[in-house]
C-alpha positions in Angstrom: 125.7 78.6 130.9 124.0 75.3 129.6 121.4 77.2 128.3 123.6 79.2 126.0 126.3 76.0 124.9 122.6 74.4 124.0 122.1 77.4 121.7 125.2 77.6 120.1 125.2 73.9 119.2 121.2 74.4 118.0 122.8 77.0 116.1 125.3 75.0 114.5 122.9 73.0 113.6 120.7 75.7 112.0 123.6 77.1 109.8 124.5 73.5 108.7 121.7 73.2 106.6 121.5 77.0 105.4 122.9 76.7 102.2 126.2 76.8 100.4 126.5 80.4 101.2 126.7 79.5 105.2 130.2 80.7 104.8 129.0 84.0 103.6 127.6 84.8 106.7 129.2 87.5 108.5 130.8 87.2 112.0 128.2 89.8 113.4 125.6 87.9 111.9 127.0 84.8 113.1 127.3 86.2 116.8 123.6 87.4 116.5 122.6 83.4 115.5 124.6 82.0 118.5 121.8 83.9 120.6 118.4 84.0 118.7 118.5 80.7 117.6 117.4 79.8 121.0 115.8 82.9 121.9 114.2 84.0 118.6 113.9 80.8 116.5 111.0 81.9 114.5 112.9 84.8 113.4 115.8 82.8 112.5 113.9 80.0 110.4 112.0 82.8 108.8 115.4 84.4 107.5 116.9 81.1 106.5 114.2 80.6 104.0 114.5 84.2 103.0 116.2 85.3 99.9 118.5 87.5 101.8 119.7 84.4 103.9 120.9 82.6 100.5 123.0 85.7 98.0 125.5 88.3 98.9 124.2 91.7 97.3 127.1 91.6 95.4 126.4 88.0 93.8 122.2 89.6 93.2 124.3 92.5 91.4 125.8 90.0 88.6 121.9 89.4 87.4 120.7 90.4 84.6 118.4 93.4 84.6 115.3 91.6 84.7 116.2 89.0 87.1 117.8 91.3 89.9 115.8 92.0 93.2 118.1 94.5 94.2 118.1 98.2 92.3 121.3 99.9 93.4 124.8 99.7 90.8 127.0 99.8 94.2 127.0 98.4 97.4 129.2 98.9 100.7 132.3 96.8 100.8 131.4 95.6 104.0 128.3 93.9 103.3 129.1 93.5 99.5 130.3 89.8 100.0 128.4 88.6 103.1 124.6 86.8 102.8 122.2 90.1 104.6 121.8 88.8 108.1 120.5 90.1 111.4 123.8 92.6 111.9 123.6 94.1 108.0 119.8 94.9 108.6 119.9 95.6 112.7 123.4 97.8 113.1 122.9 100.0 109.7 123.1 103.9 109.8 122.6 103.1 113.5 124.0 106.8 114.2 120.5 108.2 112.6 118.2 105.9 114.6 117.0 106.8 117.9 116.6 103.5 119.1 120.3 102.2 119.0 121.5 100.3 121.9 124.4 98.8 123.0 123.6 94.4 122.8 126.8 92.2 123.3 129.2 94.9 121.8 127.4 95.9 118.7 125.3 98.9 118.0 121.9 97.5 117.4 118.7 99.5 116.4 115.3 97.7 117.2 113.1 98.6 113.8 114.5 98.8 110.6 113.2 100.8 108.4 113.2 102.2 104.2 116.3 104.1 104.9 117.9 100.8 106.0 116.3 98.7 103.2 117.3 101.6 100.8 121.1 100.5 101.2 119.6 97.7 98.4 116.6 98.7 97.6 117.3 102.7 96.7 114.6 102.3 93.5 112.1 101.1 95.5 112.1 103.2 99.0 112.1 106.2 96.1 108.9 105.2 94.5 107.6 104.7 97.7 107.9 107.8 99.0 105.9 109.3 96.5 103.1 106.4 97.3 100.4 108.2 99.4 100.7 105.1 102.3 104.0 106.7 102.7 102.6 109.5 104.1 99.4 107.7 105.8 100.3 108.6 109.5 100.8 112.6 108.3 98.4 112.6 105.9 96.0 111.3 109.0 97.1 113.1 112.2 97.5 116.6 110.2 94.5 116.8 108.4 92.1 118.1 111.3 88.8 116.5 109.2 90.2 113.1 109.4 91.7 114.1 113.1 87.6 115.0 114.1 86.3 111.8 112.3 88.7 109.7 114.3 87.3 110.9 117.6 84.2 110.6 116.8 84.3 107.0 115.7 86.7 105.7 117.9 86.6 107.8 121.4 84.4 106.8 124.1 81.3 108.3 124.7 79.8 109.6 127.7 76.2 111.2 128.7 76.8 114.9 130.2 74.0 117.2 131.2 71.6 114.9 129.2 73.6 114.8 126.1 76.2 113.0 124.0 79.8 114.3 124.3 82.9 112.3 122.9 86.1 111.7 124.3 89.6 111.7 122.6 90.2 108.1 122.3 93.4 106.7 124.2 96.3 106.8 122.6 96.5 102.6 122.5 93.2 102.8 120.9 94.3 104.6 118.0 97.3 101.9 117.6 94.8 99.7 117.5 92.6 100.9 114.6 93.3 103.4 112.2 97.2 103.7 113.3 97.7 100.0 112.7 97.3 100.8 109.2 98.4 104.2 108.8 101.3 103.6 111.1 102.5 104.9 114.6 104.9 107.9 115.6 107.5 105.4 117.1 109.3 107.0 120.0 112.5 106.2 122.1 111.4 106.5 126.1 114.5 105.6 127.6 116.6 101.9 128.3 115.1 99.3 130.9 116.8 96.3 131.8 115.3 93.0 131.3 116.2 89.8 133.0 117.0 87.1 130.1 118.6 83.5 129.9 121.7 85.5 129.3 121.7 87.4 132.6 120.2 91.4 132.8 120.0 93.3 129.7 118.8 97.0 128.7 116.8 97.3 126.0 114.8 100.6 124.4 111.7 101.1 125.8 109.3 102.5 122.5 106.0 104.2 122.8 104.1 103.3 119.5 105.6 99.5 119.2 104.8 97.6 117.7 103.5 98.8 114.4 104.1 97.4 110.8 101.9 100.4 109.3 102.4 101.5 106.0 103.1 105.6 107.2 105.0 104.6 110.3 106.9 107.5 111.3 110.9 105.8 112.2 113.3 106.4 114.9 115.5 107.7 112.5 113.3 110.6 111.1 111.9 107.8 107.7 108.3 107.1 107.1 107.3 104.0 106.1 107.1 100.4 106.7 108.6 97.9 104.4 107.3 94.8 106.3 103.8 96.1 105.6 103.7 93.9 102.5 107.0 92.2 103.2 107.4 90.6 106.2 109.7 90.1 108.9 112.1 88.8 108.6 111.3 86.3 105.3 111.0 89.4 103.1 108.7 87.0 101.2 108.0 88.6 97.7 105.4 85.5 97.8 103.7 87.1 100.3 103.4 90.5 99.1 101.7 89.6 96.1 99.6 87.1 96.8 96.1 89.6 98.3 95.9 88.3 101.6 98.3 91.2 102.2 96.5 94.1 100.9 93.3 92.4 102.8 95.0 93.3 106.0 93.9 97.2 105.6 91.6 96.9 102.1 88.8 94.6 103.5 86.6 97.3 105.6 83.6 98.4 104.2 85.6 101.7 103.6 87.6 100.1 101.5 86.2 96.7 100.8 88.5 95.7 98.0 89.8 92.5 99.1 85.7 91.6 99.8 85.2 92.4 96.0 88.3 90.9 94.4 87.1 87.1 97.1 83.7 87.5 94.5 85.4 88.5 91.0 86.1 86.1 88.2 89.5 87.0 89.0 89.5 86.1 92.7 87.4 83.3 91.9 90.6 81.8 89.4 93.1 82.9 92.0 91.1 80.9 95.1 90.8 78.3 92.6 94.3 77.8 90.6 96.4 79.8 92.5 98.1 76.9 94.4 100.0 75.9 91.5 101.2 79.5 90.2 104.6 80.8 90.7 105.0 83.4 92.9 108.4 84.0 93.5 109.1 84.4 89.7 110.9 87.2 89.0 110.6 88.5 86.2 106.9 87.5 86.5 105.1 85.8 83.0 102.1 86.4 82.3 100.0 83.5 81.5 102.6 81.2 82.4 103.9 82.1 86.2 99.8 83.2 86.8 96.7 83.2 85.1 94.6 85.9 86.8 95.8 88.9 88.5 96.2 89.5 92.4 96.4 92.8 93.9 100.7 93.1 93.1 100.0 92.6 89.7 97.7 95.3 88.6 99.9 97.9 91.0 103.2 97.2 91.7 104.9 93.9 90.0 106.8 93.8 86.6 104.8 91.6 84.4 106.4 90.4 81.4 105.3 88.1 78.5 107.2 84.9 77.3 109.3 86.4 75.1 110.6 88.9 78.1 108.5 92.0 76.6 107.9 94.4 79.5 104.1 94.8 79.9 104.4 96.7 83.0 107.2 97.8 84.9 107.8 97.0 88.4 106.7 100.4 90.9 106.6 100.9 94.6 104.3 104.2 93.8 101.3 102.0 94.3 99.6 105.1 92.0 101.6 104.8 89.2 98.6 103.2 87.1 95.8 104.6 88.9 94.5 108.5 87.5 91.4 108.0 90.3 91.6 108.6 93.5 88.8 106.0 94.1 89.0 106.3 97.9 88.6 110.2 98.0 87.6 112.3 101.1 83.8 112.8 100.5 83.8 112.5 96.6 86.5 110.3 93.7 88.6 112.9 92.2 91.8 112.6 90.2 94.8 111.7 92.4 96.6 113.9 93.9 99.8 115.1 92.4 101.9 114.5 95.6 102.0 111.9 98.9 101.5 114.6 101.0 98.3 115.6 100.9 98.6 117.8 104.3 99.1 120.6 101.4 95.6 120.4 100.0 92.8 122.5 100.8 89.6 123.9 99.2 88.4 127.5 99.4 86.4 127.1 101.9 90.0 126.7 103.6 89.0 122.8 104.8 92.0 120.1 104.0 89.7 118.6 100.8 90.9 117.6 97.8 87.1 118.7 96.2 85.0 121.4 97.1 82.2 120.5 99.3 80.1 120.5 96.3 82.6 118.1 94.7 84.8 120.2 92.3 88.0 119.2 92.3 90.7 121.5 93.5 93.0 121.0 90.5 96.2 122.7 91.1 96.6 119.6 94.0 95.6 117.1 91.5 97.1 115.5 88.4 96.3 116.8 84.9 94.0 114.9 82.7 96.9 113.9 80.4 98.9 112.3 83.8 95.2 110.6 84.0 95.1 109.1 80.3 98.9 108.3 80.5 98.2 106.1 84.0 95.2 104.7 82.6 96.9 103.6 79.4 99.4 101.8 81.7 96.6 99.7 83.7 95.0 99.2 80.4 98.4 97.8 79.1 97.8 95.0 82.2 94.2 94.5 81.2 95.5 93.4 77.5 97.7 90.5 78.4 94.6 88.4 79.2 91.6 91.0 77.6 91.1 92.0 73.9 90.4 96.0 73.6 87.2 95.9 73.3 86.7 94.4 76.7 89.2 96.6 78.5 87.4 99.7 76.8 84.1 98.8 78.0 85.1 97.9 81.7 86.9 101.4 81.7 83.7 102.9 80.4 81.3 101.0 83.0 84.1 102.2 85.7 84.0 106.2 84.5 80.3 105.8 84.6 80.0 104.7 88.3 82.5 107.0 89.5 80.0 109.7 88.3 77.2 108.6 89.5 78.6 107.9 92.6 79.9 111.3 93.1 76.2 112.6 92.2 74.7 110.7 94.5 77.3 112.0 97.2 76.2 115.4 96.2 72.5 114.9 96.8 73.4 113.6 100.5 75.6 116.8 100.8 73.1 119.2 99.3 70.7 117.6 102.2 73.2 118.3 104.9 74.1 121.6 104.0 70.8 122.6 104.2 70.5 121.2 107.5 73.0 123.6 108.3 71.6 126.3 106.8 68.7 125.6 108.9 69.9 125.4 112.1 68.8 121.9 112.9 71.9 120.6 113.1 75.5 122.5 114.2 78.1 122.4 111.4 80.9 123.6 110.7 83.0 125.3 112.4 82.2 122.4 115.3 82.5 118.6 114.4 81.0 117.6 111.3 80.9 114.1 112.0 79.0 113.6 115.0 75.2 114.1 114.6 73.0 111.6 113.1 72.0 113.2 110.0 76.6 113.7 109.3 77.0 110.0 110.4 74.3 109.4 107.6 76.5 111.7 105.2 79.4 110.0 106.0 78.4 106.8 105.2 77.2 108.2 101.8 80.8 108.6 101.0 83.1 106.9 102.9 80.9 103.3 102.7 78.4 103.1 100.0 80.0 105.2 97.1 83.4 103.8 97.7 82.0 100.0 97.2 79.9 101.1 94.4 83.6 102.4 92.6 85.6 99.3 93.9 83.1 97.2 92.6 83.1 98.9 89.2 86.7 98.8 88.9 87.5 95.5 90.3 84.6 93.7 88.6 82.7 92.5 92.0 79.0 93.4 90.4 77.1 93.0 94.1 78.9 95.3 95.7 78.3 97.8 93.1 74.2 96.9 94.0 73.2 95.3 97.4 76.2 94.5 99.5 76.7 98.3 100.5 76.2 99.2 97.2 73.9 101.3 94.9 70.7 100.4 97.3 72.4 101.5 100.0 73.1 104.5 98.7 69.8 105.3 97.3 68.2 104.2 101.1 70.4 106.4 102.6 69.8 109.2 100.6 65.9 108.9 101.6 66.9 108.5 105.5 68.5 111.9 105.0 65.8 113.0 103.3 63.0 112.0 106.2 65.3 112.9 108.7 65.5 116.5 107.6 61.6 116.8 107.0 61.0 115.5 110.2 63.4 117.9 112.1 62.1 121.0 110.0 58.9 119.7 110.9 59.6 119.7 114.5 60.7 123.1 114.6 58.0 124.5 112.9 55.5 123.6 115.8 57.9 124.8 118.3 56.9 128.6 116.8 
């Protein structure tokens, strides 16, 4: 009983020095403080130096156009006039989630997810969902490729009869690799009660939890993950756009492009300045709020110049300015017209958005004129600091060393196939990822050919040679090479 007078008056305290809008606070809100003050504080400092702890949705509403935060022209009457707390966010739609509970007489959901945020944010959980991280858990789990390439780089493996075999990894390995990016399935198990300062409690026991991945499959049927870039519970739009974020998944050396932006002249200016930018400008000036780009500014944020022009509008499709799909399955192709690349597949029937001699399967893939139209929209970015003959020439380099990337992925596959052909190494229809001469192929693509593109497109020149660049690509090609003579070789005194 001490324990919980002590946290009502530490949450008196807490609400004192809120703001002005302390009396905006709804009542549910309030009764959710009295508790997690105590319990939760770092949740409840992190929303009290939130945005959403400080204006009513109805107050963001009166903004002008450029100013506003918030993208819907109505809002429910019964958060219209109240700051969005802990009950506006944790008790909405709570009939569609799965994970609703009954906590101190309110109908509380543990995650909260885009069709939550989408109460306020309708614009932006749209975009999103035509962003292919949307779709990164189905996109991952339902193509059987990336399902086979998962086991054979994350399960266990064990000797059997003499030779190699590899388990499916466990399913609290996965969450801890490739699903903390691409997101979890989450699922309800059941209530289990909890012994808290507050006496015994049932709370939902979730298989999956936690997970902040960006294709995170929701108790109430949504994908996505808003606090993948915005996190709990600040919502910090600081955050989001400065590229520590985006380094949380973008910094392997499948996709190292937090590695090459740390060694651009752009990274270099942002490590160097970027203390005293403005990163909570909204709308945000060029030149004047920044002075180099971060990862937000090239693919999501609204940039304008001082006189309010729109240089590029905000978007939550991150794709919106990109015609490349950079990070392609084997080879770059153009991007694919939809999130949900589960549709795709080749004519060999395999889920690829190329051919395995790297044409592109075009009816899955934008047109050339959706290509010139996004890359006249990153070049529009590239102007505010660049004059057009620089831009051109960057987009030229880029062009160049995505196609010699591409042919140097088809030399490695040419080598493979005919390993197949062969007989000197299995194929398809078996895994295609698990002998030494595929793991050598797969590196071609997935390691060296992707840094070599990054590089080119992000302006990080070693990358694009000796730091799993070009050399790299050019040594492994020759591994492949002497790998297959020495096999063919082998077989041939066998006879």
């Amino acid at each position: 009983m001490k324990k919980k007078v002590l946290s009502i008056i530490l949450c008196c305290f807490l609400l004192a020095g809120t703001s002005s809008l302390a009396g905006q606070i709804s009542d549910a809100t309030k009764s959710c403080l009295s508790c997690h003050s105590s319990v939760t504080p770092g949740i409840v400092c992190s929303w009290k130096e939130s945005i959403h702890s400080q204006i009513s949705p109805a107050e963001a509403l009166k903004k002008k156009l450029l100013l506003r935060k918030i993208s819907v022209t109505k809002i429910p009457k019964d958060i219209a006039n109240v700051v969005v707390g802990c009950a506006e966010c944790h008790t909405a739609n709570h009939n569609a989630h799965q994970d609703t509970f009954e906590h101190n007489g309110f109908n509380v959901h543990v995650i909260v997810t885009p069709k939550d945020c989408a109460i306020c944010h309708l614009t932006e959980v749209k975009e999103y969902n035509k962003n292919l991280m949307s779709k990164a858990y189905r996109n991952f789990k339902k193509n059987p490729l990336y399902h086979d390439l998962e086991n054979t780089s994350l399960g266990p493996q064990v000797v059997k009869e003499g030779k190699l075999i590899y388990e499916k990894p466990h399913s609290e390995t996965q969450a801890d690799s490739c699903l903390f990016c691409h997101g979890t399935r989450i699922r309800v198990k059941g209530l289990k009660a909890k012994e808290t300062e507050f006496g015994e409690m049932k709370f939902p026991v979730l298989k999956g939890w936690p997970n902040q991945g960006t294709g995170r499959v929701n108790p109430d049927g949504s994908e996505g993950s808003c606090t993948s870039c915005h996190p709990r519970h600040s919502f910090s739009l600081e955050v989001a756009r400065k590229p520590y974020t985006c380094a949380e998944c973008h910094k392997g050396p499948d996709v190292p492009a937090y590695k090459i932006y740390m060694v651009s002249k752009h990274g270099n200016i942002y490590f160097s300045q970027g203390k005293g930018w403005d990163f909570k400008a909204v709308p945000w000036i060029v030149g004047k709020d920044f002075k180099a780009p971060t990862c937000a500014t090239c693919h999501i944020s609204l940039i304008v110049d001082e006189e309010n022009n729109i240089i590029a509008k905000r978007t939550h499709q991150m794709n919106d300015r990109i015609a490349w799909r950079l990070f392609g399955l084997i080879y770059a192709h153009p991007h694919p017209k939809e999130a949900d690349t589960t549709k795709i597949k080749n004519k060999a029937g395999l889920h690829l958005p190329t051919e395995l001699t790297g044409e592109p399967v075009s009816k899955f893939l934008i047109s050339a004129k959706e290509m010139k139209y996004r890359t006249a929209d990153m070049k529009k970015v590239c102007l505010a600091c660049h004059t057009t003959g620089w831009v051109e020439g960057h987009f030229a380099r880029m062009e160049k060393s995505i196609e010699t990337a591409n042919k140097q992925t088809f030399a490695a596959t040419q080598i493979l196939l005919k390993a197949w052909k062969m007989k000197v190494a299995k194929g398809l229809p078996s895994s295609i990822f698990d002998e030494a001469i595929e793991k050598m192929w797969v590196e071609q693509w997935l390691f060296y050919a992707n840094s070599v593109r990054f590089a080119s497109a992000m302006s990080g020149a070693d990358y694009g040679a000796f730091a799993n660049g070009r050399w790299y690509l050019n040594k492994n090609l020759q591994q492949m090479s002497d790998w297959l003579k020495l096999k063919l070789k082998a077989e041939e005194s066998k006879k």
